[in-house]
Kinemage of the C-alpha trace (Angstrom):
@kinemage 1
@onewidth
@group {chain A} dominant
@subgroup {mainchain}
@vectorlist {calphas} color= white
{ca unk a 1} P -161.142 68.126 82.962
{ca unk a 2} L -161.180 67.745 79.496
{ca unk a 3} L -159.505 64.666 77.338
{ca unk a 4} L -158.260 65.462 74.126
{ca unk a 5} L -158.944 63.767 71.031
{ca unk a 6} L -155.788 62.256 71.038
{ca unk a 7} L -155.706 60.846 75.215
{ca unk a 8} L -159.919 59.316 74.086
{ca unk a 9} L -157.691 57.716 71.375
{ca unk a 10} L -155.015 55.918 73.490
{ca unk a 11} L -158.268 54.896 76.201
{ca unk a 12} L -160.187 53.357 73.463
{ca unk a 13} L -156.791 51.548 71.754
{ca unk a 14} L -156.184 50.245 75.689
{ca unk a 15} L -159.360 49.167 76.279
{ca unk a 16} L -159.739 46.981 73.344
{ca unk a 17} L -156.035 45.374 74.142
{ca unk a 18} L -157.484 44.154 77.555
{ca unk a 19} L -160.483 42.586 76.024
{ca unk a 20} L -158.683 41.190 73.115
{ca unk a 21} L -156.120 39.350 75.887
{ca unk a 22} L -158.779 38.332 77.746
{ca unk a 23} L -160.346 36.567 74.844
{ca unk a 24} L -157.414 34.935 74.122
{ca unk a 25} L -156.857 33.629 77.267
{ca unk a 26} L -160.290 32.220 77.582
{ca unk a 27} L -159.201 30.096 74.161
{ca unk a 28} L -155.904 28.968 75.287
{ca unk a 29} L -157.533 28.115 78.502
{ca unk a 30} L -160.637 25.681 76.531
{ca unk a 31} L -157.614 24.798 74.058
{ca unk a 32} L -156.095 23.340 77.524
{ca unk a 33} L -158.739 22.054 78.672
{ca unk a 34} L -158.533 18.622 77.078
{ca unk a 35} L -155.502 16.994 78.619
{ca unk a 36} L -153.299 14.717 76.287
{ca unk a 37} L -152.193 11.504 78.963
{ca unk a 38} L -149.335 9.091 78.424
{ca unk a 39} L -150.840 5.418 78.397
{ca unk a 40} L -149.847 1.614 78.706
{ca unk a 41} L -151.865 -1.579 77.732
{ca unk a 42} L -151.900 -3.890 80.862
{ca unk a 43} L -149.998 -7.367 80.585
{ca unk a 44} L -147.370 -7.925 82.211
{ca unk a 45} L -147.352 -10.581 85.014
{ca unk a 46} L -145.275 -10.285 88.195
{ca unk a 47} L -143.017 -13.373 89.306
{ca unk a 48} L -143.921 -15.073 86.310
{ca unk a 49} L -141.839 -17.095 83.650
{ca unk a 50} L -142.282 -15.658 80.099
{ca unk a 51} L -142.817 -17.866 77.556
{ca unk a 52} L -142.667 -16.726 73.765
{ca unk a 53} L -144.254 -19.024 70.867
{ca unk a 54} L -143.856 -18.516 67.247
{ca unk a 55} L -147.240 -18.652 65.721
{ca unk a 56} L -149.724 -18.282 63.025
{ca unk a 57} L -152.947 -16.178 62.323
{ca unk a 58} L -155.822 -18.073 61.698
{ca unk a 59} L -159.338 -17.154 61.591
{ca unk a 60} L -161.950 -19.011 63.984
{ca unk a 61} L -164.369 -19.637 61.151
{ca unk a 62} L -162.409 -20.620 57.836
{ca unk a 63} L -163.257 -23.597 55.272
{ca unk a 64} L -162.003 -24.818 52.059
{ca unk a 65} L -165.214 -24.732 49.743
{ca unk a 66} L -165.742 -27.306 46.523
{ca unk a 67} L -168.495 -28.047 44.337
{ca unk a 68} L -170.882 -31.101 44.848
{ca unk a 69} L -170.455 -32.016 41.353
{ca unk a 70} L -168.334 -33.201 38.578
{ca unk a 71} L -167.840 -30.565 35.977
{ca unk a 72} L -165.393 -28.013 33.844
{ca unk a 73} L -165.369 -24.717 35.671
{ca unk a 74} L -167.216 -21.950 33.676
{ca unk a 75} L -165.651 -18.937 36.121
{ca unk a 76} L -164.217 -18.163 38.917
{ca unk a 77} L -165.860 -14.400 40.375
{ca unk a 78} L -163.501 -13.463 43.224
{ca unk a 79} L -159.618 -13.635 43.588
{ca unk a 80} L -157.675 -13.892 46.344
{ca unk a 81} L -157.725 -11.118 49.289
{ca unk a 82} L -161.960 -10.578 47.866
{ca unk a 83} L -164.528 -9.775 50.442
{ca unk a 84} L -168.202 -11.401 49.969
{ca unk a 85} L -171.176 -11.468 51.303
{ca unk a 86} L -172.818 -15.185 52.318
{ca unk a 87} L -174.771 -16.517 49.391
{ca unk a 88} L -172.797 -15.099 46.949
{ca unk a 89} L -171.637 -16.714 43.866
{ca unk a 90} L -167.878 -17.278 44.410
{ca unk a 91} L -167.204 -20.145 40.897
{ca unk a 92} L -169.673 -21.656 38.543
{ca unk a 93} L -169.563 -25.258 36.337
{ca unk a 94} L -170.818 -24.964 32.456
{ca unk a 95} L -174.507 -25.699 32.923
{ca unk a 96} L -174.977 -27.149 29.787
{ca unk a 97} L -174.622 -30.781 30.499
{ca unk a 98} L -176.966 -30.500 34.024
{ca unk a 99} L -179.534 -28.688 31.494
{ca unk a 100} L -179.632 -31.435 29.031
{ca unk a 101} L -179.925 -33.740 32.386
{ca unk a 102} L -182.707 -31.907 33.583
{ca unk a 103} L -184.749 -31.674 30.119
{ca unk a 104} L -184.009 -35.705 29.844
{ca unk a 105} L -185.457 -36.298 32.984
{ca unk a 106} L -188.420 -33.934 32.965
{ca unk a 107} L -189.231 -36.178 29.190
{ca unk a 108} L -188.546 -39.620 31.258
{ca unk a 109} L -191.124 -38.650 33.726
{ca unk a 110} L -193.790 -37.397 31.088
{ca unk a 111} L -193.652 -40.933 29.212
{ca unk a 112} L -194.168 -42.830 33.054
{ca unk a 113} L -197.071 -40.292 33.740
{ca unk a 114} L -198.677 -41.177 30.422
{ca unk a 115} L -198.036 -44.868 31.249
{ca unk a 116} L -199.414 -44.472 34.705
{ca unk a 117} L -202.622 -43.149 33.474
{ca unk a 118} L -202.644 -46.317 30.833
{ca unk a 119} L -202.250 -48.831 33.537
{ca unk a 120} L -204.917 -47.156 35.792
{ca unk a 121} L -207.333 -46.777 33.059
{ca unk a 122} L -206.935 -50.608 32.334
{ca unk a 123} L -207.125 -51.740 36.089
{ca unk a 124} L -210.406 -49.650 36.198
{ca unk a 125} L -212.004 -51.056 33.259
{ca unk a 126} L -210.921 -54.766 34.490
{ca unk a 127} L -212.905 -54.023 37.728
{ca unk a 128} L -215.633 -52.522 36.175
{ca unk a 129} L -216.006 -55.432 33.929
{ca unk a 130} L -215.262 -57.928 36.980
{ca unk a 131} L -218.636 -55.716 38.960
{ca unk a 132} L -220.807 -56.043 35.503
{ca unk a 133} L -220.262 -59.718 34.915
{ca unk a 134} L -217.735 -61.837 36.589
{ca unk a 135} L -217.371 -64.198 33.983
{ca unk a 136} L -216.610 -61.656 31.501
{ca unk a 137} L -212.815 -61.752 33.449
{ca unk a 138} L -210.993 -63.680 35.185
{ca unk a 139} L -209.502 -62.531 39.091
{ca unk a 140} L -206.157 -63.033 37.353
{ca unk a 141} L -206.573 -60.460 34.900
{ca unk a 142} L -207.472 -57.882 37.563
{ca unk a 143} L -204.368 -58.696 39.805
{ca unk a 144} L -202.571 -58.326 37.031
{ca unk a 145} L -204.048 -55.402 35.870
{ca unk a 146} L -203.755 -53.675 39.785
{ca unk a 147} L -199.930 -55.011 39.882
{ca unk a 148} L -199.171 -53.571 36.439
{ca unk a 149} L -200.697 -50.033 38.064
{ca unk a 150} L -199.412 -50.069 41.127
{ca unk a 151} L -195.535 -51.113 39.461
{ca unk a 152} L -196.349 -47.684 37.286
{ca unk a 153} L -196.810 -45.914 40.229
{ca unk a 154} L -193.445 -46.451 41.693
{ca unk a 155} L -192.114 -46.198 38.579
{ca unk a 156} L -193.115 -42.262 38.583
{ca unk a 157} L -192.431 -41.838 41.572
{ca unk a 158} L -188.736 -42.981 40.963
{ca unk a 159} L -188.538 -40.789 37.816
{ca unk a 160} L -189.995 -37.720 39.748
{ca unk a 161} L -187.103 -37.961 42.123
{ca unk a 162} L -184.631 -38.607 39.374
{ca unk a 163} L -185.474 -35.144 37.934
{ca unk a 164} L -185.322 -33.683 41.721
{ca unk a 165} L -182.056 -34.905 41.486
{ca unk a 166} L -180.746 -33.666 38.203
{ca unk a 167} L -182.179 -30.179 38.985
{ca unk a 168} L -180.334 -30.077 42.429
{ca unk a 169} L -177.497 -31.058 41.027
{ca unk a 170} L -178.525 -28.107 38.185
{ca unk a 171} L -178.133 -25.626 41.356
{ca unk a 172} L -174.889 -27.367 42.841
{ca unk a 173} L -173.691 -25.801 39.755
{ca unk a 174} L -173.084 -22.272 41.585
{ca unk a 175} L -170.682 -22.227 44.358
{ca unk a 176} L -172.258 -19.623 46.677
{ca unk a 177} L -170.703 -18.800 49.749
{ca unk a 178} L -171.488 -19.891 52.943
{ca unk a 179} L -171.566 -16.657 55.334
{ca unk a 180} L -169.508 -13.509 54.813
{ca unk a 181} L -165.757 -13.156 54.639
{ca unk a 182} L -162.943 -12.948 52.489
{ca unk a 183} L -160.807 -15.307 50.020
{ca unk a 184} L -157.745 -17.010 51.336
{ca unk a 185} L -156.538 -19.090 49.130
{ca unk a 186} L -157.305 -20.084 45.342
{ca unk a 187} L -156.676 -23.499 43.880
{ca unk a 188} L -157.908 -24.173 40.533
{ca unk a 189} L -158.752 -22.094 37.262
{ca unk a 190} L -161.306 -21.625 34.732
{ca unk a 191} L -161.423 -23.995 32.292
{ca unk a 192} L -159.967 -26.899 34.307
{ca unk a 193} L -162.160 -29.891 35.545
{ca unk a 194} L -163.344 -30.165 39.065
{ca unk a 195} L -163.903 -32.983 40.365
{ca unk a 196} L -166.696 -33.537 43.338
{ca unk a 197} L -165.219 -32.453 46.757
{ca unk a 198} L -162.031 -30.938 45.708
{ca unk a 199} L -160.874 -27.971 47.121
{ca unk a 200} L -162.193 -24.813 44.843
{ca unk a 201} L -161.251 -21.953 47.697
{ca unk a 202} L -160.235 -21.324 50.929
{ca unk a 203} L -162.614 -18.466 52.642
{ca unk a 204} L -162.578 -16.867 56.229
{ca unk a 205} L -165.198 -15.078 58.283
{ca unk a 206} L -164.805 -12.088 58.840
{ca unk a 207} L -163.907 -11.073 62.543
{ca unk a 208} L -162.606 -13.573 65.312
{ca unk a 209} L -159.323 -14.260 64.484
{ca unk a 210} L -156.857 -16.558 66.553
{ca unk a 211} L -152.792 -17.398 66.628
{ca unk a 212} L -151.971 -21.389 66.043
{ca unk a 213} L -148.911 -22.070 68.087
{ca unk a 214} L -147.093 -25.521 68.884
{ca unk a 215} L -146.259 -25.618 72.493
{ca unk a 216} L -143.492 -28.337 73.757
{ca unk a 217} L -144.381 -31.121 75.710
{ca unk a 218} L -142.253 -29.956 79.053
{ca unk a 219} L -144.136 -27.140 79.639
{ca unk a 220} L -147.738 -28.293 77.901
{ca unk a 221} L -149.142 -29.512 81.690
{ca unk a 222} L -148.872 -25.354 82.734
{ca unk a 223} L -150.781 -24.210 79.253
{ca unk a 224} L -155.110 -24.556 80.112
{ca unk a 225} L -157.928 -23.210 78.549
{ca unk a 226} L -158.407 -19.594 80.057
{ca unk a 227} L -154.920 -18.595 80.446
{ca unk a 228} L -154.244 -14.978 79.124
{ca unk a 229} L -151.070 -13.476 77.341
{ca unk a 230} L -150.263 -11.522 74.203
{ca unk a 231} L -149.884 -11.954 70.764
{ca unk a 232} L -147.463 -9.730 68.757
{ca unk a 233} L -147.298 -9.781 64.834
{ca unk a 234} L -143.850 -9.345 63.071
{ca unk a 235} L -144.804 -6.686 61.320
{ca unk a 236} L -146.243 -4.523 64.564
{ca unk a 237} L -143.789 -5.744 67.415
{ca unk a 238} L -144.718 -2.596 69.481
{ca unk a 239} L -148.460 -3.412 69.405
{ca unk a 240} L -149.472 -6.433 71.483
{ca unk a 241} L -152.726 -7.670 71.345
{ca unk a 242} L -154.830 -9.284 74.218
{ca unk a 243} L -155.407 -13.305 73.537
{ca unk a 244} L -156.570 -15.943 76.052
{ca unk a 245} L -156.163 -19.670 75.194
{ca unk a 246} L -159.206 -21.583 73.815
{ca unk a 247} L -157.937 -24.747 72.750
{ca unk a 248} L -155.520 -27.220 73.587
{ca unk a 249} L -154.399 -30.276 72.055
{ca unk a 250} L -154.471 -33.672 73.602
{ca unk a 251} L -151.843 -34.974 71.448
{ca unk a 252} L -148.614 -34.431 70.604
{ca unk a 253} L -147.813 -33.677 66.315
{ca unk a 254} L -144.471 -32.920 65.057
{ca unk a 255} L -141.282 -32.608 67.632
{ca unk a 256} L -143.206 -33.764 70.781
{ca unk a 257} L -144.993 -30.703 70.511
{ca unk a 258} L -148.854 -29.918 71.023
{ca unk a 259} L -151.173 -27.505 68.888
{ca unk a 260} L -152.246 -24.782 71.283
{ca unk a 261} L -154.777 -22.005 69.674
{ca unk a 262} L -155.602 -18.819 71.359
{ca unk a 263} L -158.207 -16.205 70.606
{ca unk a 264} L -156.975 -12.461 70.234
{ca unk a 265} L -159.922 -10.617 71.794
{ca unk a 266} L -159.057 -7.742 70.628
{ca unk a 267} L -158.557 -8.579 67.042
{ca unk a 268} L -158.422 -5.262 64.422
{ca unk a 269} L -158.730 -4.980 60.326
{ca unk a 270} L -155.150 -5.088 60.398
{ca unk a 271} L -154.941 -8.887 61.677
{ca unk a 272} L -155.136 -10.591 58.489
{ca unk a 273} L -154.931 -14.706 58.238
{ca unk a 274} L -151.570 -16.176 57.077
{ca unk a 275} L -149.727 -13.778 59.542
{ca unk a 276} L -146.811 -14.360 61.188
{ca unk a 277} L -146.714 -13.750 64.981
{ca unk a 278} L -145.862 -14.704 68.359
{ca unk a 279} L -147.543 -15.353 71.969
{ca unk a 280} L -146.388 -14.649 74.954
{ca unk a 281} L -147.827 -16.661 77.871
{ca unk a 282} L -146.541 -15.878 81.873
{ca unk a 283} L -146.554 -19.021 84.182
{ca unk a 284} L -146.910 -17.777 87.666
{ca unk a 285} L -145.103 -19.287 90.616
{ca unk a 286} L -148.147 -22.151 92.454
{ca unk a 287} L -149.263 -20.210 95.434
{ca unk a 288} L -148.403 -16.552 94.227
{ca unk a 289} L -151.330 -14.348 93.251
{ca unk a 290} L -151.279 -13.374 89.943
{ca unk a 291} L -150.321 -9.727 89.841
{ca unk a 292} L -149.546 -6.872 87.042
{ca unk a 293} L -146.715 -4.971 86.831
{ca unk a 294} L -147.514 -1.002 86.055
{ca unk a 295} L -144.868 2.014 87.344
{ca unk a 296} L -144.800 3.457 89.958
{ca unk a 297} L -145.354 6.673 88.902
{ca unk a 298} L -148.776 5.628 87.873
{ca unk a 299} L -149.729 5.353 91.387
{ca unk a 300} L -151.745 7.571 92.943
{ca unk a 301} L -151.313 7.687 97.464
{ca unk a 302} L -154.474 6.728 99.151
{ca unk a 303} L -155.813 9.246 102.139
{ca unk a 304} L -155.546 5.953 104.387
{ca unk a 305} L -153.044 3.464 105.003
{ca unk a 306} L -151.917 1.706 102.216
{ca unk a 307} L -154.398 2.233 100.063
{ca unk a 308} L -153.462 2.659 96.647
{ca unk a 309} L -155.657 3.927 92.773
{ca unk a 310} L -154.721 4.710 89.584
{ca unk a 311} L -156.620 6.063 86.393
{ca unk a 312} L -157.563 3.874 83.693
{ca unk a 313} L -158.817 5.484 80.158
{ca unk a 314} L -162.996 4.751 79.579
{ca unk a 315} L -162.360 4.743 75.296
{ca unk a 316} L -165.928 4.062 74.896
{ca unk a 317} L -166.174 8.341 76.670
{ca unk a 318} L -163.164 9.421 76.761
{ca unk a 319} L -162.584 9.552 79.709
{ca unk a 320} L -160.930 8.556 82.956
{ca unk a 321} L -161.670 6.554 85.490
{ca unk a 322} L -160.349 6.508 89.361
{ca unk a 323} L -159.501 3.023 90.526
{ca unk a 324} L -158.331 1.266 94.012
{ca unk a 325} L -155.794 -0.973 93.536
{ca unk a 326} L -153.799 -3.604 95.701
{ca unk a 327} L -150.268 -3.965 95.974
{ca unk a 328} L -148.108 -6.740 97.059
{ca unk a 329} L -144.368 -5.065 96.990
{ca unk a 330} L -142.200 -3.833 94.095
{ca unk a 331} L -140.094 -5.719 91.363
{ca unk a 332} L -137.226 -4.137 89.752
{ca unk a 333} L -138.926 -0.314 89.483
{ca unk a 334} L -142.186 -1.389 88.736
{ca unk a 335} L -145.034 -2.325 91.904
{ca unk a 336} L -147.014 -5.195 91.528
{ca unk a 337} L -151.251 -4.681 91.585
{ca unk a 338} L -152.853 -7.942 92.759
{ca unk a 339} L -156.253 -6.617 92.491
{ca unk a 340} L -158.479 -3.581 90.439
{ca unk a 341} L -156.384 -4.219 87.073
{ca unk a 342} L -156.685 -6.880 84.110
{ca unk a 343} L -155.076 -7.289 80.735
{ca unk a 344} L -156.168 -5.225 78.096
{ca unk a 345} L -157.092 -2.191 80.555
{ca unk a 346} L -155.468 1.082 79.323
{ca unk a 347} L -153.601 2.918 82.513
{ca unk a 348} L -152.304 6.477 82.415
{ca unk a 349} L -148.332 6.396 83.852
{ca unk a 350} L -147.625 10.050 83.687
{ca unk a 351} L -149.042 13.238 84.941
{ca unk a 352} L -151.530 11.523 88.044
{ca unk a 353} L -151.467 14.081 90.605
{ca unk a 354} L -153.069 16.728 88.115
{ca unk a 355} L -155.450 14.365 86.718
{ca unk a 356} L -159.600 13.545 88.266
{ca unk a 357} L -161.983 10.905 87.947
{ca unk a 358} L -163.979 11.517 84.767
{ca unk a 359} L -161.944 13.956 83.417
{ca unk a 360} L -161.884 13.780 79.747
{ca unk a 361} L -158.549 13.503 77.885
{ca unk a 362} L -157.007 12.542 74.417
{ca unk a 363} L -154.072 9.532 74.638
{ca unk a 364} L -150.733 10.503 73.480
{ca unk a 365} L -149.175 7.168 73.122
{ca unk a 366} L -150.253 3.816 73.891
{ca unk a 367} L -147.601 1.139 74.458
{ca unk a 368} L -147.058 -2.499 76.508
{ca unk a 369} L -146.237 -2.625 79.973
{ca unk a 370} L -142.691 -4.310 79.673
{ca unk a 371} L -140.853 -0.839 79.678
């Protein structure tokens, strides 16, 4: 049986439909192959009282900076908001006057070293003479002539350490700064007179930042070092950040109230000093385990009994990662994990049953666990 030229045509056109599906297929299947997951930040506590404090942002390292010297201000090199590096030269005091101090001092010292070789030259010769013939001098004369050298000698030595002096103080003229960060606050000018110790700027390190709260003397006995909550800035109230208490105060300031700090471990760029924000600390019942509310439709069913996992999201690959959990009931439509979970871990809440350990995914949203 012969095809026609027309029937080869239609073969061929069908042919190259099928593989050009197929193809297509295969991409929308890789395109799929990345799953996108609904997440949730871990921190709620179970059968706890929330507390909410109105706060601060500090950062762990900050210091007001000022020169070690008297002087007018030549320049000021960095404005508020500036990053730096440590050692660089933030402000600087007209040098002129700690020149001429160093130039008078260096002179000072040049006229006692001439002196000092005076005074030894005449001890010498009075001891030489004393060796030669004692009657040529009297003992006198040579004490005199040792105590004269010997006063000469301190004498340089004190000018030597005044010209130390003037040329540190030379240096002290440049404000440099003391390890890498950023400008907070700005108090003086150029051109205005600083006196030693006052406050030139107020500069941060970068990194560890921490929320300054005052917390009121009913409740201070339940706040230690080590307890964990949130901190959530005004300007990002859908973005809580993980922070566990690191100091508190022994005594009371304003109101009957006590300074409480607590460091924000997982601190961004976008948590800046001068910020306002809030923590949120959870007092659990004495007795109850502390436990984590998540939904319950982030629960995967165990093969036996009541045992319980759920995913949590690896950012560091991408991926996720199968975890047993333990449960101690339900509150309100949430369950409450007692064990496997801690604040700050990121927990998938949608989509579980078609989801595997180490399977690599994208997040689609990222929120707190108060829903």
């Amino acid at each position: 049986m012969t095809l026609s030229n027309v029937e080869r045509r239609l073969i061929c056109l069908l042919a190259l439909l099928l593989v050009l599906g197929a193809c297509g297929k295969q991409e929308i299947e890789t395109e799929q192959r990345v799953r996108s997951v609904k997440t949730l930040v871990i921190s709620d506590l179970a059968s706890a009282q929330a507390r909410k404090f109105p706060g601060t942002i500090e950062a762990v390292d900050s210091s007001r900076i000022s020169f070690e010297v008297d002087g007018i201000i030549a320049g000021i090199n960095v404005d508020v908001g500036a990053q730096f590096k440590k050692g660089d030269v933030l402000a600087v005091l007209d040098t002129k006057p700690f020149e001429l101090n160093v130039e008078s001092a260096k002179a000072t010292l040049s006229r006692a070293s001439a002196q000092l070789a005076e005074k030894k030259s005449a001890f010498e010769r009075e001891q030489r003479i004393q060796a030669e013939d004692s009657g040529a001098t009297t003992q006198r004369a040579v004490d005199q002539a040792r105590a004269a050298y010997e006063s000469q000698i301190q004498n340089v030595s004190y000018n030597r350490s005044q010209l130390d002096l003037a040329e540190r103080n030379l240096t002290n003229t440049e404000l440099r700064a003391p390890f890498d960060g950023t400008v907070a606050a700005r108090f003086v000018e150029a051109s205005e007179v600083a006196a030693r110790g006052q406050h030139i700027l107020e500069v941060y390190a970068e990194g560890a930042m921490q929320i300054s709260v005052s917390v009121p003397e009913q409740i201070i006995d339940k706040v230690k070092t080590g307890v964990e909550g949130t901190v959530v800035l005004a300007n990002r109230p859908d973005e809580p950040y993980v922070a566990t208490v690191s100091e508190v105060g022994s005594a009371a300031i304003s109101a009957n109230a006590f300074p409480v700090k607590a460091l924000i471990v997982n601190a961004d760029e976008r948590v800046r000093p001068g910020m306002t924000a809030e923590l949120e600390l959870n007092f659990v019942a004495e007795g109850q385990p502390t436990g984590y509310l998540i939904p319950l439709q982030a629960l995967l069913p165990g093969v036996e009994g009541d045992d319980r996992s759920v995913f949590l999201y690896d950012a560091a690959t991408s991926t996720l990662r199968k975890t047993a959990v333990s449960t101690r009931g339900i509150q309100g439509n949430r369950v409450i994990v007692t064990q496997g979970v801690s604040p700050g871990d990121v927990l998938v809440v949608a989509g579980v049953p078609f989801l595997a350990d180490g399977q690599e995914v994208r997040l689609m949203t990222t929120s707190g666990s108060g829903e």
